[in-house]
C-alpha positions as CSV (number, residue, x, y, z in Angstrom):
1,X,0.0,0.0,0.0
2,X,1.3,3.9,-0.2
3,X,2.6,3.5,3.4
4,X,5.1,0.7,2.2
5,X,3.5,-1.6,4.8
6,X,2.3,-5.0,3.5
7,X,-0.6,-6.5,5.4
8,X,-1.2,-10.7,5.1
9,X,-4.3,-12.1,6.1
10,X,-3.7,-16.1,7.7
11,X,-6.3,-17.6,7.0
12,X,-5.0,-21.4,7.5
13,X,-4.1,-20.4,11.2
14,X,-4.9,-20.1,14.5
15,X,-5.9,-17.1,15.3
16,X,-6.4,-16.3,12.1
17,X,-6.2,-12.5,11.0
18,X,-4.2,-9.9,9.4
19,X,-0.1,-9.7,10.2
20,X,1.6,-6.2,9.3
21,X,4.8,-6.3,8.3
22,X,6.6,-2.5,8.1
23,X,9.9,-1.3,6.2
24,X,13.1,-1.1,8.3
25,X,14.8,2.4,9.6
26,X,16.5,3.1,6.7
27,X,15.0,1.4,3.5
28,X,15.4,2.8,0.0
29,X,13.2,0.6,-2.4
30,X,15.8,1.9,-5.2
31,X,18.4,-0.3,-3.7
32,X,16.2,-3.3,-4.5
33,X,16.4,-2.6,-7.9
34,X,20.1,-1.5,-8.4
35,X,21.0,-5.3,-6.2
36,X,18.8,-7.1,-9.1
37,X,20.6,-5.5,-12.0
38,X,23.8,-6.4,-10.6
39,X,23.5,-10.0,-10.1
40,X,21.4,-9.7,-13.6
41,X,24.8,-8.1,-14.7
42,X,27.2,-10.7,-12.7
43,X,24.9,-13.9,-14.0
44,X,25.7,-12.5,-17.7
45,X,29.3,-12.6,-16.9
46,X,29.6,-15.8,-15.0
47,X,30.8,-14.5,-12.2
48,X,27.8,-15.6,-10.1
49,X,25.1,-18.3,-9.6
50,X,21.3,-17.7,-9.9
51,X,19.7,-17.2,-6.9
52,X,16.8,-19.2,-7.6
53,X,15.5,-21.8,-9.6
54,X,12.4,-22.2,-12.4
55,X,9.8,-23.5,-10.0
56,X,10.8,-20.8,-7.1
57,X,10.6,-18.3,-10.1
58,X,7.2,-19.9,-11.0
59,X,6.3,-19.5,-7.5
60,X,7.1,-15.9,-6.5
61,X,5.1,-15.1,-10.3
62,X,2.1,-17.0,-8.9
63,X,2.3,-14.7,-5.9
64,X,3.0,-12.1,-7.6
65,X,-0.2,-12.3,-9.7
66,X,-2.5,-13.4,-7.0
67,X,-1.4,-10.2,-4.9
68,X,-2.3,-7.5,-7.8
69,X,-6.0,-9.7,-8.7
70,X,-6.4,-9.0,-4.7
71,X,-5.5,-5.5,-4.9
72,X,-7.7,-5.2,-8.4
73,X,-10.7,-6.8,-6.9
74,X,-10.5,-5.8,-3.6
75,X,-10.7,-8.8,-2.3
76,X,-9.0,-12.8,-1.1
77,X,-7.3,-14.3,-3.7
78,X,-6.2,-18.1,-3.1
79,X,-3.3,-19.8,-4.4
């Protein structure tokens, strides 16, 4: 959301309910992107491994999807 918290809702637990998780003192969401384009960069080179494999990258992309239909529909999406 615009306050860069990220809210989860457990559903599959006891007590379920929502879980907040807030940015850390000190977090610029650039730096995300300037870590991705240099292992991008190093993995060209072959000067490092890939940090995950097809079915984790199949994995976060189904997250990833079900997360924005959520946010579009306004409502629980399950995986």
């Amino acid at each position: 959301n615009a306050s860069g918290k990220l809210s989860l809702y457990r559903a599959g637990v006891e007590p379920a309910g929502w879980e907040e998780f807030t940015l850390s003192q000190g977090f610029e969401r650039n730096d995300l992107f300037l870590a991705e384009m240099r292992h991008f960069i190093a993995l060209i080179r072959n000067e490092e491994a890939s940090r995950c494999d097809f079915s984790e990258g199949m994995r976060s992309l189904l997250w990833a999807l079900a997360a924005h239909k959520s946010a579009q529909e306004k409502r629980l999406v399950e995986l």
